[in-house]
N, C-alpha and C positions, 0 to 999 in steps of 0.2 A: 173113187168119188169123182164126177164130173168137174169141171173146172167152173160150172154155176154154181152148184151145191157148196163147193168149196169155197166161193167168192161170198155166199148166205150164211155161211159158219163161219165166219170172222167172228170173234170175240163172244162166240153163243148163239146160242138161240132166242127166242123170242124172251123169256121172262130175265135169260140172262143178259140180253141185251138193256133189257129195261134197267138190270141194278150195273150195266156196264154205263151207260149215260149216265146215269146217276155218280157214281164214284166217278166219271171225268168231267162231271158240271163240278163237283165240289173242289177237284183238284183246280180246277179251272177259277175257281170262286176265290181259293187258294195263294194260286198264282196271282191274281188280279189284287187281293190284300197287300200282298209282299212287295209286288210293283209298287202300289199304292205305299206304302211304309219307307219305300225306299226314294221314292221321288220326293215326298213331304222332307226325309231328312236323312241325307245320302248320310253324313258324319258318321252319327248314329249306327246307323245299319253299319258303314264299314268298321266303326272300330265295333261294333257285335260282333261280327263276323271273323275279326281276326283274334277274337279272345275265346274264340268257341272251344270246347275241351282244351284248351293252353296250346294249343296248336294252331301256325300258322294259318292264316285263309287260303293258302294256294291249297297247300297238304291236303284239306278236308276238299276241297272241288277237285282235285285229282283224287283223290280215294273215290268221291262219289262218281267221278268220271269212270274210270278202271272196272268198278263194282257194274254198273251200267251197262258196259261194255260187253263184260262177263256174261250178266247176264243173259243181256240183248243176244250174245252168240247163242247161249247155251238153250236162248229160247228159239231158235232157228234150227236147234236137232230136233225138237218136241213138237207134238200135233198143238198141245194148248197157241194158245195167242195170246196171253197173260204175262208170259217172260219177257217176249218182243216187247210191248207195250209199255213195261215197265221198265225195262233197258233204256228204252227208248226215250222215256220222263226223266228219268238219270242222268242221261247222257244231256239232253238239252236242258235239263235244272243246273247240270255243272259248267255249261256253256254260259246260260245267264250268270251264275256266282261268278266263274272269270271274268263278265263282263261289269260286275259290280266292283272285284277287286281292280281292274284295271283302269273304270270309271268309264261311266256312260256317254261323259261328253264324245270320248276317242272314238265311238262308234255312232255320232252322231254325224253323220254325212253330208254334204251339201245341206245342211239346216233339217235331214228327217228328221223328225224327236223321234217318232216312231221306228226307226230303224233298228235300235238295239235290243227290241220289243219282239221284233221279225224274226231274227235271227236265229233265236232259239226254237221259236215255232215251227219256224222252217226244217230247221234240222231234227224234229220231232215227226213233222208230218211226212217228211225225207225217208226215216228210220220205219214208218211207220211201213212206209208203199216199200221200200225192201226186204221189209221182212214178211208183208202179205206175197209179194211175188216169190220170193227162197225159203220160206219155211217149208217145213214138210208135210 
């Protein structure tokens, strides 16, 4: 496969592309809820968070980190682009959780609000252009 062809097969083809937008407008819609839940009332969210299955909050964001991770490799053997992608929401979904157990203020920088918002994007869109260049 040419390195164009290959660059147009990311995440499908044409019809699959359309239900691939689709599933990351909602994740995205998603994510923008939970922000939103968690700004209205941090308390809240964190003691949720740390009563989820009777298990600590780190425990569960390092599970879903590890799980992510897994993934994210194991999609890096395979032709799909499905495993990266979802490794990849894992890994910066557990990024954001740390950053809720640890509190949003500490990652509030020189006054960005929006900085601990960044963070996880970033390292989703990071994961993302790694595994479009190393997969197979």
């Amino acid at each position: 496969m040419s390195e164009e062809q290959a660059e147009h097969s990311f995440l499908g083809k044409h019809k699959d592309k359309m239900w691939t937008y689709l599933i990351l407008m909602m994740v995205l819609i998603a994510i923008v809820i939970v922000i939103n839940l968690v700004w209205n009332n941090p308390a809240r969210m964190t003691a949720g968070v740390k009563h989820f299955l009777g298990l600590p909050a780190w425990a569960l964001a390092t599970t879903a980190f590890l799980v992510g991770a897994i993934v994210f490799w194991l999609g890096l053997k395979v032709e799909a682009d499905w495993p990266e992608a979802m490794g990849a929401f894992l890994i910066s979904g557990s990024i954001a959780w740390f950053e809720v157990i640890v509190g949003w203020k500490h990652f509030d920088i020189g006054g960005m609000v929006v900085l601990p918002y960044l963070i996880p994007l970033v390292a989703f869109v990071l994961l993302l252009m790694y595994g479009m260049r190393n997969s197979v």
